[in-house]
C-alpha positions as a printed Julia matrix, in Angstrom:
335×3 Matrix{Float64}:
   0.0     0.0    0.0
   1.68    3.18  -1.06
   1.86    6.0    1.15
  -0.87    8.17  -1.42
  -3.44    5.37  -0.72
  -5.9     6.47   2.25
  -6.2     3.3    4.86
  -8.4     2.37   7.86
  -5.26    2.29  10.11
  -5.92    0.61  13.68
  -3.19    1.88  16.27
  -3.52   -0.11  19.06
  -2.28    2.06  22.35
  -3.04    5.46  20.31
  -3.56    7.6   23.4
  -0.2     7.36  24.76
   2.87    9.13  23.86
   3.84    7.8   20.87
   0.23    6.57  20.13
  -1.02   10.09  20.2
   1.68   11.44  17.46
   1.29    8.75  15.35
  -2.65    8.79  15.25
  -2.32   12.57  14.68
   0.24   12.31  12.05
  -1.69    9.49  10.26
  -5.2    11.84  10.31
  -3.34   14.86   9.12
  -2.21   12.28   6.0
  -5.58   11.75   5.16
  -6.4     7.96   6.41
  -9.01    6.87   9.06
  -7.97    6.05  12.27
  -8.96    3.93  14.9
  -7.85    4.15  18.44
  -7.49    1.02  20.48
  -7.03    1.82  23.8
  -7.92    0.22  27.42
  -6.53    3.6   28.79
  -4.51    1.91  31.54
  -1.57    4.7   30.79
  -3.36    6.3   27.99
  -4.24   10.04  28.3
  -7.78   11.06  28.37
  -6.68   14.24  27.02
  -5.19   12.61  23.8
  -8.65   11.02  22.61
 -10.33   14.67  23.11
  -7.32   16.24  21.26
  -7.85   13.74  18.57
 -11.93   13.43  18.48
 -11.38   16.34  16.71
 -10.88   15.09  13.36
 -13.7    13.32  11.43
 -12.11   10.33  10.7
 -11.27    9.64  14.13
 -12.43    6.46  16.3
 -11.83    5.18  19.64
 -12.28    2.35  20.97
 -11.57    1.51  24.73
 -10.72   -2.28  24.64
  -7.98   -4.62  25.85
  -5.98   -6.22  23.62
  -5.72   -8.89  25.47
  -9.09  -10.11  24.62
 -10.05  -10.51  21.09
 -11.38   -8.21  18.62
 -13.73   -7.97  15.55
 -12.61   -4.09  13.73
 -12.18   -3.85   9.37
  -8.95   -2.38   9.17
  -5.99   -2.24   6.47
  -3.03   -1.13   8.69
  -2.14   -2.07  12.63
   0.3    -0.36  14.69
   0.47   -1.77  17.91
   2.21    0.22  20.52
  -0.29   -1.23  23.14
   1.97   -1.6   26.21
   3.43    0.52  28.99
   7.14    1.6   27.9
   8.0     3.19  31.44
   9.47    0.59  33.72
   6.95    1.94  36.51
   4.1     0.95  34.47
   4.88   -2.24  33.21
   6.21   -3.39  36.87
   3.13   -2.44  38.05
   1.62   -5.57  36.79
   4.65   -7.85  35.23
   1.79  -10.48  34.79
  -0.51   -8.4   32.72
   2.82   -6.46  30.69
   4.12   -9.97  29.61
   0.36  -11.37  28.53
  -0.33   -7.85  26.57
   3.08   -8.83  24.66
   2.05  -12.8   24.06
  -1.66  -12.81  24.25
  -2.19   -9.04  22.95
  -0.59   -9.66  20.45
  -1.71  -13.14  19.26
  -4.96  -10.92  19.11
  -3.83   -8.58  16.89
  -1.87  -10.87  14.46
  -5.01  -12.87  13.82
  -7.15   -9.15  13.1
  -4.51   -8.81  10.68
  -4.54  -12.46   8.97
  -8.82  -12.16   8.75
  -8.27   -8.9    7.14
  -5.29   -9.1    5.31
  -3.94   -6.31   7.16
  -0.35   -4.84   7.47
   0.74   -5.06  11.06
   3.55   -3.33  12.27
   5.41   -4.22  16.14
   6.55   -1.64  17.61
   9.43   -3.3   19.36
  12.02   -1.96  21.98
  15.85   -1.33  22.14
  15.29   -3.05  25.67
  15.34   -6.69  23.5
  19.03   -6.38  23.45
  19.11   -6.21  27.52
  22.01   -4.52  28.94
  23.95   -5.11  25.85
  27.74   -6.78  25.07
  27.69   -4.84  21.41
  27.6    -0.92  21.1
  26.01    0.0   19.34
  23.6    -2.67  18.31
  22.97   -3.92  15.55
  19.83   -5.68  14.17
  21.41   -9.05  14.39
  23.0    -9.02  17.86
  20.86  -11.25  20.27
  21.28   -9.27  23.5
  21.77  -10.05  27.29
  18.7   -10.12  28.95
  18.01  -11.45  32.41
  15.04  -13.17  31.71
  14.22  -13.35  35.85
  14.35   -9.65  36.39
  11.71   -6.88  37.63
  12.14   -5.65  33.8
  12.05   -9.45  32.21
   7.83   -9.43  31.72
   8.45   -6.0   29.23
  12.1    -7.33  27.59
  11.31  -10.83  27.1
   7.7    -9.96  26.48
   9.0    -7.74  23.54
  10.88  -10.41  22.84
   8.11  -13.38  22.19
   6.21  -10.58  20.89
   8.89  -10.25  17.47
   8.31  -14.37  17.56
   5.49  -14.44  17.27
   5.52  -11.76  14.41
   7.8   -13.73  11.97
   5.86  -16.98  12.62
   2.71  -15.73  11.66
   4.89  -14.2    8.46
   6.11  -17.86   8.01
   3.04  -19.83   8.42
  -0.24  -17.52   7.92
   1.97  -15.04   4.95
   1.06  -12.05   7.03
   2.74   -9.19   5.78
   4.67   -8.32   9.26
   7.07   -5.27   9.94
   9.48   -5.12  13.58
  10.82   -1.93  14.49
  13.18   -1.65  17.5
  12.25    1.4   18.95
  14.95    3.22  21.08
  13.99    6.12  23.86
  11.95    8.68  22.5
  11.04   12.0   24.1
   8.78   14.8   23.28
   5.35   16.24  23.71
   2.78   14.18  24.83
   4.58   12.29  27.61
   3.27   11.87  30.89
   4.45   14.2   33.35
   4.85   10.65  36.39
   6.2     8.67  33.46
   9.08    7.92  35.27
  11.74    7.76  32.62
  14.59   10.02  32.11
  13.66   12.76  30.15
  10.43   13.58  31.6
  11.64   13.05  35.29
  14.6    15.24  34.81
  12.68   18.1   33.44
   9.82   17.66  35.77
  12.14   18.01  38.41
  14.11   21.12  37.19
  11.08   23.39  36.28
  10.05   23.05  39.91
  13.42   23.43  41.38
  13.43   19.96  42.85
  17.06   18.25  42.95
  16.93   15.72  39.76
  17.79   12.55  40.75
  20.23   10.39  38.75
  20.67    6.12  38.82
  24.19    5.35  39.17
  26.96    8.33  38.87
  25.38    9.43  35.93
  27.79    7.42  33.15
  25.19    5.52  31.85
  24.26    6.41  27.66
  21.32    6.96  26.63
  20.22    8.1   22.35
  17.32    9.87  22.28
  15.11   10.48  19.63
  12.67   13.24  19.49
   9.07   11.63  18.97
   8.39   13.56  15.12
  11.75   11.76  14.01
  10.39    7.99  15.18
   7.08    8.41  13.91
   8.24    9.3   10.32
  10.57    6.21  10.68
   7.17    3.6   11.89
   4.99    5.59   8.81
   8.21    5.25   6.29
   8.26    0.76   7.29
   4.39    0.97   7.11
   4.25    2.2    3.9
   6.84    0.25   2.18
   5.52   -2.15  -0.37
   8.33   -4.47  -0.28
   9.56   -4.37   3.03
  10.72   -7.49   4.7
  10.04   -8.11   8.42
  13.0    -5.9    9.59
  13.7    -5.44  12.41
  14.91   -2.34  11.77
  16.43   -0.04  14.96
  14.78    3.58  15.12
  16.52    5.94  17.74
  19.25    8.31  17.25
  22.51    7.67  16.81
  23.5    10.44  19.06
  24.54    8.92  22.39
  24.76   11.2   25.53
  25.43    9.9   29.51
  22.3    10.71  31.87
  24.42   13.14  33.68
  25.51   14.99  30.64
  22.07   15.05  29.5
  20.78   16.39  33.17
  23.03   19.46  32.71
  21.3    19.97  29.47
  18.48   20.56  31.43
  19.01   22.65  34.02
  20.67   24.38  31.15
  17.84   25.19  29.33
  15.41   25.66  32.24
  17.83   27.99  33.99
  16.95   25.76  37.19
  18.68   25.87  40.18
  18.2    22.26  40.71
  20.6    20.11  42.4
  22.22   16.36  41.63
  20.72   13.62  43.65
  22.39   10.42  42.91
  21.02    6.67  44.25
  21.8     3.64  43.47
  21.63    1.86  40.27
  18.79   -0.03  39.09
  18.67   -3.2   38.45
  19.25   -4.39  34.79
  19.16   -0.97  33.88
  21.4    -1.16  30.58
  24.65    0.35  30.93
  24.97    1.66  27.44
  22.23    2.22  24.73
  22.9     3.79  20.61
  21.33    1.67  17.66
  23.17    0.78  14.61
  20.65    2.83  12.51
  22.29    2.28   9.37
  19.6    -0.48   7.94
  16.85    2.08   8.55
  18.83    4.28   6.36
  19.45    2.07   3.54
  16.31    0.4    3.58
  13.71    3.47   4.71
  16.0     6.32   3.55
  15.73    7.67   7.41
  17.69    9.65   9.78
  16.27   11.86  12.78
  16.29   15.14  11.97
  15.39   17.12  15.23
  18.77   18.01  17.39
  18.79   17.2   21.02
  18.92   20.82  21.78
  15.85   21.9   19.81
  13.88   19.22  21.03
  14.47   19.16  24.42
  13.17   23.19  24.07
   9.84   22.02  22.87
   9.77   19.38  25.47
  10.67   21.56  28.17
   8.1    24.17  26.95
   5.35   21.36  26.76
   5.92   20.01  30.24
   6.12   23.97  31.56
   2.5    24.73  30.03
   0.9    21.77  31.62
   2.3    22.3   34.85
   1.23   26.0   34.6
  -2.09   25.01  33.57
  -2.45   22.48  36.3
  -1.75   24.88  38.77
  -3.9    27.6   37.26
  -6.78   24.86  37.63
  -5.98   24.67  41.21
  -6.73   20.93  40.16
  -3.39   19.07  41.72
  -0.8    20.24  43.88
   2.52   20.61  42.75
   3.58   17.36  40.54
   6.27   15.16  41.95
   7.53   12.87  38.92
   7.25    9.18  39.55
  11.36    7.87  39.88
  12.66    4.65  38.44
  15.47    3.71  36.08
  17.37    5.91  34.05
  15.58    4.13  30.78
């Protein structure tokens, strides 16, 4: 299906982060979209941002039961990303990764659908290769507090190519790598939003470790052009294909960055590090390039600034509301 052709696309966790930028980048190219959500960490806000445009649908269902829905195109992004979310429940994380998405691989084979994983740079564990490449088979504990979401992710790509082997269902795996930008949740307890959190209300920022673990980050217009760019490829085979940038920075390095930019006066905080938290993280994006002709484009600088300014105008609206006191970000893992 060529990127001109208009599509009933299903994205399966489309009000969270990345959910929310892909729907909204898929409606503004024309196609009908339909929302899957059971709005566990999606934002209510997102749907009413997106309920906006005609050919917008939600649905508020689990994918962990089955479904009945026409559709040409699946994304599924439908599973926490934030360690605190998916430890909440390691049961439910893993089944929404095996049983989830069963679900959606059969959708796809009834309709002939396209169905694209969205995948996670946490398959290759706390990794022996840097960067990593496609083909390395990581180091993951598979007995960890982060095993249900790695090795999840990682039955999840299984069961992708054997439904491509035995049913012919035309699958695509992208490997995701941490992505930042407007839309996160302000207690999603991951690096970028916790640091910034933290600095715009002068609170010390607290760091895993001494602060030498890497980290790429890819601002969240640069990794949705990448998922729409393997969607719409004809030809593609299976991938996986890494999307992140190939910029690596440490935690700490990226913590002065900012209280740089939010001319905080926040001070270092440093615990202890968490466990399996990898020590180094930068895909090998250079099959994305060859095969998807893709690159991020955004600089860390100038999208940390929007970020920043998001997270600022929700806080000041929250407090304008008088509807919640003073956020205090939800800590874990430097992922």
């Amino acid at each position: 299906m060529s990127r001109n052709t208009k599509a009933t696309v299903l994205v399966a966790g489309g009000a969270g982060f990345i959910g929310v930028n892909l729907c909204r980048r898929l409606l503004q190219d024309g196609h009908e979209v339909i929302c899957l959500d059971n709005m566990s960490t999606g934002m209510p806000e997102h749907v009413d941002e997106l309920s906006a445009f005609p050919a917008f649908r939600f649905v508020k269902h689990d994918i962990v039961e089955p479904m009945d829905l026409p559709v040409d195109q699946i994304f599924n992004l439908a599973c926490p990303a934030s360690p605190p979310a998916y430890q909440a429940d390691p049961v439910k994380t893993t089944l929404t990764n095996v049983v989830g998405v069963r679900n959606l691989l059969e959708l796809a084979r009834v309709n002939g659908a396209r169905i694209l994983q969205a995948s996670t740079s946490e398959i290759y564990g706390d990794p022996k290769e840097h960067p990593q490449k496609e083909d390395y088979c990581g180091c993951v504990n598979t007995m960890g507090p982060r095993s249900c979401y790695d090795e999840g992710k990682r039955c999840a790509e299984t069961l992708m190519s054997d439904y491509r082997r035995m049913y012919g269902v035309d699958t695509r795996v992208a490997r995701i790598f941490n992505t930042y930008g407007p839309g996160m949740r302000e207690d999603d307890g991951r690096v970028v939003s916790n640091f910034i959190i933290e600095a715009l209300q002068g609170l010390d920022i607290t760091i895993y470790g001494n602060g030498s673990h890497t980290r790429s980050m890819c601002f969240v217009d640069d990794l949705v052009e990448g998922l729409v760019r393997f969607m719409d490829q004809d030809r593609a085979d299976a991938g996986p294909i890494n999307l992140g940038s190939p910029y690596e920075t440490t935690v700490l390095g990226f913590a002065h960055l900012v209280v740089e930019l939010t001319g905080s006066k926040s001070e270092f905080v440093y615990l202890a590090d968490a466990i399996d938290d990898p020590h180094v993280r930068r895909p090998d994006i250079s099959r994305a390039t060859e095969q998807l002709g893709w690159e991020p484009r955004v600089g860390l600088v100038e999208g940390v600034k929007e970020t920043i300014a998001y997270f600022r105008g929700s806080l000041n609206a929250a407090q304008a509301s008088g509807d919640r006191a003073p956020h205090q970000p939800r800590l874990m893992a430097s992922s």
